[in-house]
C-alpha positions as CSV (number, residue, x, y, z in Angstrom):
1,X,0.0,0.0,0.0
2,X,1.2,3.7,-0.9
3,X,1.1,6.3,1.3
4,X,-1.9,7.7,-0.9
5,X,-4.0,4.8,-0.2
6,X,-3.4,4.7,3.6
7,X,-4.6,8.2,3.7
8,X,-7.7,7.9,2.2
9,X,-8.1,4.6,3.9
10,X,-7.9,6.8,6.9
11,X,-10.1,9.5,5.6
12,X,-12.9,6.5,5.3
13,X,-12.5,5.1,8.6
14,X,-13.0,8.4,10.4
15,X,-15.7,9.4,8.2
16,X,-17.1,6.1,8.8
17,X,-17.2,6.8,12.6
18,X,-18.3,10.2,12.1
19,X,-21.3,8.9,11.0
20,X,-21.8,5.9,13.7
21,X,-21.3,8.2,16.5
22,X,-25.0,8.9,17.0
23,X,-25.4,5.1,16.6
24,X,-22.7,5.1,19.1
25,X,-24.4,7.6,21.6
26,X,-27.7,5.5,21.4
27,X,-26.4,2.5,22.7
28,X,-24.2,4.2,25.5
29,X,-27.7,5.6,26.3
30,X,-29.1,2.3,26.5
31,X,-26.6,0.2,27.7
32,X,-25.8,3.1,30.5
33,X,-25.1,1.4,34.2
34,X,-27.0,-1.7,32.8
35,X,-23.7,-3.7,31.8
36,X,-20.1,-2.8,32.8
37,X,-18.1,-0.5,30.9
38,X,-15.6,-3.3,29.9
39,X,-18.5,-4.9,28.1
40,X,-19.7,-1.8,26.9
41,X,-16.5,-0.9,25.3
42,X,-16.3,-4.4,23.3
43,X,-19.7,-3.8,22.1
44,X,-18.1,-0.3,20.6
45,X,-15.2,-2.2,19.2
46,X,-17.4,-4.7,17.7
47,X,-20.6,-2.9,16.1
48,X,-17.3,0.0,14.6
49,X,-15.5,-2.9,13.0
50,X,-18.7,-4.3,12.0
51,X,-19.5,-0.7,10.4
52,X,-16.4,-0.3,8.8
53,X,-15.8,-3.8,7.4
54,X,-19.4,-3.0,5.6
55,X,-18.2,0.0,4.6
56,X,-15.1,-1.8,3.3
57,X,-16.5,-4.2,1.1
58,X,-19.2,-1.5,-0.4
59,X,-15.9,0.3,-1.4
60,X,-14.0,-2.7,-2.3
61,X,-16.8,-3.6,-4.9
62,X,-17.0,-0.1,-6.5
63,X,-13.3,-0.5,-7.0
64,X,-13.6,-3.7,-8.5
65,X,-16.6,-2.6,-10.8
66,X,-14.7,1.0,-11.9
67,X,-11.9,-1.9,-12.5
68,X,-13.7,-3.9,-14.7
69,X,-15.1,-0.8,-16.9
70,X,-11.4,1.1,-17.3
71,X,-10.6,-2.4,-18.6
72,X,-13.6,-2.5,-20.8
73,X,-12.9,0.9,-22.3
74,X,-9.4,-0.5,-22.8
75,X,-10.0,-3.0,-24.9
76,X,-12.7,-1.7,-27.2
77,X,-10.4,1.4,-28.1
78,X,-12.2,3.7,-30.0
79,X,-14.8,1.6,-31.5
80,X,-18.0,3.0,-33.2
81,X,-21.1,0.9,-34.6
């Protein structure tokens, strides 16, 4: 991996989280003094990863699809029918 593709690797995951934060906020709401906080913590970890691994194979598809189309365009050249 380049340096370019860590940094908007990064630039997902905290936009990823930026939007699971009120997600976030409702289950500390929830879960407040009902479990302890070790608990609550794993269920953070857990429901994030879960967020961004989604999040990670929705972007991992598009890439694979833009792929596929660059390599489309490729091949037919400039074609006309």
């Amino acid at each position: 991996m380049t340096r370019k593709d860590i940094a908007k690797m990064l630039i997902r995951l905290l936009i990823t989280f930026a939007c699971m934060l009120p997600i976030f906020v409702l289950i500390g709401y929830l879960l407040y003094e009902k479990i302890s906080d070790i608990v609550m913590i794993i269920i953070f970890v857990v429901v994030g990863g879960a967020a961004f691994a989604l999040e990670e194979l929705v972007h991992y598809k598009i890439y694979q699809k833009r792929q596929a189309l660059k390599e489309q365009a490729r091949q037919g050249g400039n074609k006309k029918f």
